[in-house]
N, C-alpha and C positions, 0 to 999 in steps of 0.2 A: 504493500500500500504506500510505501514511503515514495519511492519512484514515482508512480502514480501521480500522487498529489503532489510531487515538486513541481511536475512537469503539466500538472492542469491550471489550465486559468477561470479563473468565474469571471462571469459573466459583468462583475463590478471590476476587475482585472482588465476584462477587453474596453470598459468603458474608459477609467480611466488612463489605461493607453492610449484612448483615441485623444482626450485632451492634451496627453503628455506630446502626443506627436504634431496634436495642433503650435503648442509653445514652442518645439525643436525645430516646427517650420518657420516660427515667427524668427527665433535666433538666427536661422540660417535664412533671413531674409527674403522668404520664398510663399506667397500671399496667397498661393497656388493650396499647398501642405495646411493652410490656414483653414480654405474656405471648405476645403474637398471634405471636412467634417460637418457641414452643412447640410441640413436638405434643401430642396430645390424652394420649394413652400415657407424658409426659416423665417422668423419674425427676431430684432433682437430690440434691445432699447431703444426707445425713441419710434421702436415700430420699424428699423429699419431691415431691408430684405440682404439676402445673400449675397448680391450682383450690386449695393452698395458698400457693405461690408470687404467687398472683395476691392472696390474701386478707393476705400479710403485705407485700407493697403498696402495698394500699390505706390499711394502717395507717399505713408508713410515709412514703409522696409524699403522702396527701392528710391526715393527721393527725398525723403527729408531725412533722416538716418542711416550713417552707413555700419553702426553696428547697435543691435537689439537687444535686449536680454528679458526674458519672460519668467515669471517665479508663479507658481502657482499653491496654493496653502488654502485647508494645513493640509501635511501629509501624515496618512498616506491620505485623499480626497474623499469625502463621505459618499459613497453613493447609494440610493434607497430606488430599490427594485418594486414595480407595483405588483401586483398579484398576477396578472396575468405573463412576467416575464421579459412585458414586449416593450414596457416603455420604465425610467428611469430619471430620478432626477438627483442634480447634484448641487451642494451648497457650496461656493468658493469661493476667492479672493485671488485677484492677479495684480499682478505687481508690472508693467512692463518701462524700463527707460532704456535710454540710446544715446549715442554720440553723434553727433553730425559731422565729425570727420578724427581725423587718429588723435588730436592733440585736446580736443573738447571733454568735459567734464562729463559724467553722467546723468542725463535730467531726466525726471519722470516724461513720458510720452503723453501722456491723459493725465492733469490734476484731479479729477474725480479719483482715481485709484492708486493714488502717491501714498507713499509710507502712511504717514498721518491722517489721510483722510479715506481709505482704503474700504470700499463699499463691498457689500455680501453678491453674488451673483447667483440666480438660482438658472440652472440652466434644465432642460426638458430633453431627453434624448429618447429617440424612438429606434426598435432594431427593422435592421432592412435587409434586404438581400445581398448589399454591399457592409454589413456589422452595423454598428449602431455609430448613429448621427444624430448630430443638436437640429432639434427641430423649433427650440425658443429659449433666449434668454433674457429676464427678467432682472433689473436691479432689487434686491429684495426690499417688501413695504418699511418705512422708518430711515432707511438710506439712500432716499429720491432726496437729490438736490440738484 
């Protein structure tokens, strides 16, 4: 059994890999690795869709910072499986700042999510034929500003 279980993943395992892979796409500047954890349908803050989120970016990994760093907390991520398996949601906190070129300091990317003012995100993920993808996320209620 010991085999077994090293080498299985649950279901909360493959979820949070998928966000981990979202952040490793944001480091490695690639908006692509970001969005492709989306569905097509996404809604995120502010109500905006996929094919926004993917467009500000491109602004931001490949134009306004030339290096990223993404932290996401806490670990390991909570994930709460609904009964039926098929859908998921996660409470979290992202951290992301950047440089705009080699000699610049590190500044937060979004003040809404900077050390100090560091809001909850609930996201919504549903499984699909390609694993499971954020189909919405939510600033949590109390941390809208």
């Amino acid at each position: 059994t010991y085999i077994y279980n090293r080498f299985f993943k649950s279901e909360e395992d493959h979820i949070r890999d998928t966000l981990a892979g979202a952040a490793q796409g944001a480091r490695e500047r690639l908006p692509r690795k970001v969005t492709e954890i989306l569905t097509d349908d996404f809604r995120g803050p502010n109500n905006y869709t996929r094919d926004e989120v993917h467009s500000g970016l491109i602004f931001v990994l490949l134009q306004e910072y030339k290096a990223v760093d993404v932290t996401l907390s806490p670990e390991p991520l909570p994930v709460e499986l609904d009964a039926s398996g098929k859908k998921a949601t996660v409470r979290f906190k992202v951290r992301a700042v950047g440089k705009s070129d080699g000699s610049s300091e590190w500044r937060d990317i979004d003040p809404r999510y900077s050390e100090s003012n560091n809001k909850t995100l609930n996201a919504t993920f549903v499984k699909t034929d390609d694993g499971w993808r954020v189909k919405r996320v939510d600033v949590e209620a109390g941390d809208r500003r």
